[in-house]
N, C-alpha and C positions, 0 to 999 in steps of 0.2 A: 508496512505492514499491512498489510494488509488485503481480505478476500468479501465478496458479498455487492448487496447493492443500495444505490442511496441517492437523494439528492437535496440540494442547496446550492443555491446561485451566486458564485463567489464571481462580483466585477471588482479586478484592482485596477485600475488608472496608474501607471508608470512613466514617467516623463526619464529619458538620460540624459544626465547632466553635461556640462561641455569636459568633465573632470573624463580621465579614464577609467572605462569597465571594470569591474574587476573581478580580478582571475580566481574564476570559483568550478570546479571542475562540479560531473552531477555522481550523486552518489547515493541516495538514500529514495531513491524514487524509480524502485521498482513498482509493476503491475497490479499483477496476481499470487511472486511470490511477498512477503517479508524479509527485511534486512536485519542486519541486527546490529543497526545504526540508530543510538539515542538523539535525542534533537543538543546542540549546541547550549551551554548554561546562556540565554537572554536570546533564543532564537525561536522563534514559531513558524510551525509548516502548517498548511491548509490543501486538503489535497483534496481533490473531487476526479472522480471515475463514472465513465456511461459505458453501457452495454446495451448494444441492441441485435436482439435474435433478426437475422434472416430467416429462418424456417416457420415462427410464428410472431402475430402482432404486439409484441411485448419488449417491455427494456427496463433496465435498474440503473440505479443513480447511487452512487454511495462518498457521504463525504466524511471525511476523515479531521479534527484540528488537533497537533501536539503541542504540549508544552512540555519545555524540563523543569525540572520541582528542585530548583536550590542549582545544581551541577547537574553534568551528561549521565549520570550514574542510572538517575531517576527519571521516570518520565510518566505522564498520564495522558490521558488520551480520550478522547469518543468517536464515535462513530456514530452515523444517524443510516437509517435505508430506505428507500423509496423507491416501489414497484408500480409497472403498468403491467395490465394484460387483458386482452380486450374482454373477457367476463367479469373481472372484479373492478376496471377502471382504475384510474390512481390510487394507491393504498400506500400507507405508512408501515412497512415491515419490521420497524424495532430501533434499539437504541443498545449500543454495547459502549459499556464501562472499562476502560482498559491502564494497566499500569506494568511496566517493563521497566527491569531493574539489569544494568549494566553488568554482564557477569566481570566479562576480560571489555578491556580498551575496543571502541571501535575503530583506534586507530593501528592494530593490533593485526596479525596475519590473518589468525582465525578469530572472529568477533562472534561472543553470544550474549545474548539476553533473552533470557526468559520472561515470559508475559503473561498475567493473570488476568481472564476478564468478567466480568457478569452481564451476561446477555437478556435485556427485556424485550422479548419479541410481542407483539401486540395482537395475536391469535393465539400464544401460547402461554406455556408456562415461562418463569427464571429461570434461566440455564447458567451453566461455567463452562468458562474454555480455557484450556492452559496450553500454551504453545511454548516453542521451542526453538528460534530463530539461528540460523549460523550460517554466518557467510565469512568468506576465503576468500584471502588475493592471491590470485594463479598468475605473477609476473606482474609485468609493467603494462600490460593489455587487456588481463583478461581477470573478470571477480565472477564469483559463484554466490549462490543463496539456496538455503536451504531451508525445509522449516517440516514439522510434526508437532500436531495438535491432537486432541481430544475433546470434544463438547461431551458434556454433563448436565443433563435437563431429567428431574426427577420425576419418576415413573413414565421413561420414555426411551426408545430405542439410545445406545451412544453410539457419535459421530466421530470417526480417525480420519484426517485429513495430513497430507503427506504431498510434498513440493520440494522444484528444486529449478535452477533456472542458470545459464550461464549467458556472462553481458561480455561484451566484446567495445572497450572502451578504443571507438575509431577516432573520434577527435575529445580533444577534453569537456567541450558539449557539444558531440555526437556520439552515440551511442545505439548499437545492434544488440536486440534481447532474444531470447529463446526461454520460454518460462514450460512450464509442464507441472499440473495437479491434479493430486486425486483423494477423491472423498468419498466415504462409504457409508452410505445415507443408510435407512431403512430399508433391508433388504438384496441393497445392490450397489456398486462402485459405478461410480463417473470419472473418468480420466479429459482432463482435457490440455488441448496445445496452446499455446499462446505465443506465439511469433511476432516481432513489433521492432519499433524504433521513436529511440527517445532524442530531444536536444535542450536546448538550456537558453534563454535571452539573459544573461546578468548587466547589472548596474551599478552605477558607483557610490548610490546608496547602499549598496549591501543586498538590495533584492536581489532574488533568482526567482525566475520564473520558467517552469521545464514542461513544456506539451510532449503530449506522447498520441501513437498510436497504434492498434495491434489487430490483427486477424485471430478471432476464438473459433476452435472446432474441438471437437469429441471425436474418440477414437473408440473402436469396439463394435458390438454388434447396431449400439443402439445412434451411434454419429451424434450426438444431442451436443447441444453447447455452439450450432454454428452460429459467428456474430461478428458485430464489429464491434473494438474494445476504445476508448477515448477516456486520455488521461490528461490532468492539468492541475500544476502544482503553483503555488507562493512560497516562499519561504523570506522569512526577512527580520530581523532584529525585534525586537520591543524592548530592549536594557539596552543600555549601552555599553559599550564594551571596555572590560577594564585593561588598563594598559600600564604592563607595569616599567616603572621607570629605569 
């Protein structure tokens, strides 16, 4: 789930056991769109994203930790963000509060969850964003995401944000993305591409760890948004798992 920038230095140390890997295919680790995959009841994801402009001296960081609240139904979330740019130097962009309630199964054709967040940006006012998440399995190959937002930030322009992205599942961790978003800031829309590919290291502890990486560009009159994108996830137990007999 998730769009924006941020950072936090997430080192995990993974040793594999002599046990065998285990077979964890990747799924909920999209870019730039949203899935509308809850996290596992006793599973936590930690996910961190860099962007950095080639056209100017600048980059964002954004990291992301979910937990599920009770079951997969429920989930909450934050988000932190962190900006460079060579006039204002490292700066802290905000903190969003986020909760996403399992509408249909994520294990379900079409999956949605809706998600309510409240955004503290640290130049501005509180804001809301209510999104829209829905993704589809097109066959044994191929899943789709989609997603439609709104921000809500009192006495200030609103923000419709609109995404859709199709992953072309080539090995069970390998994977080809094609993502595409558009937001309609104050005044004017930015559309951008996002082209990439993802893979998965899993272990017989139950970790997954999935790097990613993508080409960003802008389409239009104004090209904005060219960059490189860099993803990198954890995902791994904290409960144990109950097994029934």
């Amino acid at each position: 789930m998730r769009n924006g920038s941020l950072l936090i230095v997430a080192v995990l140390i993974a040793r594999p056991s002599d046990r065998p890997t285990v077979a964890q295919t990747i799924a909920d680790n999209s870019f730039l769109i949203e899935e509308a995959y809850n996290q596992e009841a006793g599973v936590v994801q930690h996910i961190s994203t860099w962007q950095r402009s080639l056209q100017v001296s600048s980059w964002n960081y954004v990291f992301t930790q979910e937990w599920p609240i009770g079951s997969e139904q429920h989930q909450l979330s934050y988000t932190l963000l962190v900006g460079y740019a060579a006039r204002t130097n490292l700066d802290f962009d905000g903190l969003g509060l986020n909760y996403r309630y399992q509408l249909t199964p994520a294990h379900s054709r079409a999956a949605m969850a809706p998600r309510l967040s409240v955004l503290m940006p640290s130049h501005d006012r509180v804001g809301t964003q209510i999104a829209l998440p829905l993704s589809l399995t097109l066959g044994s190959q191929f899943v789709s995401h989609s997603n439609a937002g709104v921000t809500l930030t009192p006495r200030s322009q609103t923000v419709y944000t609109l995404g859709a992205s199709v992953v072309w599942l080539a090995r069970p961790t390998f994977n080809v993305l094609y993502e595409m978003t558009w937001v309609s800031g104050p005044g004017r829309g930015v559309t951008l591409m996002n082209p990439g590919i993802r893979w998965a290291y899993n272990f017989a502890s139950g970790l997954q760890i999935v790097p990613g990486v993508a080409y960003t560009f802008g389409v239009g009159p104004e090209r904005e948004g060219e960059g490189v994108f860099v993803y990198l996830s954890f995902e791994h137990r904290f409960r144990p798992e109950h097994r029934r007999e």
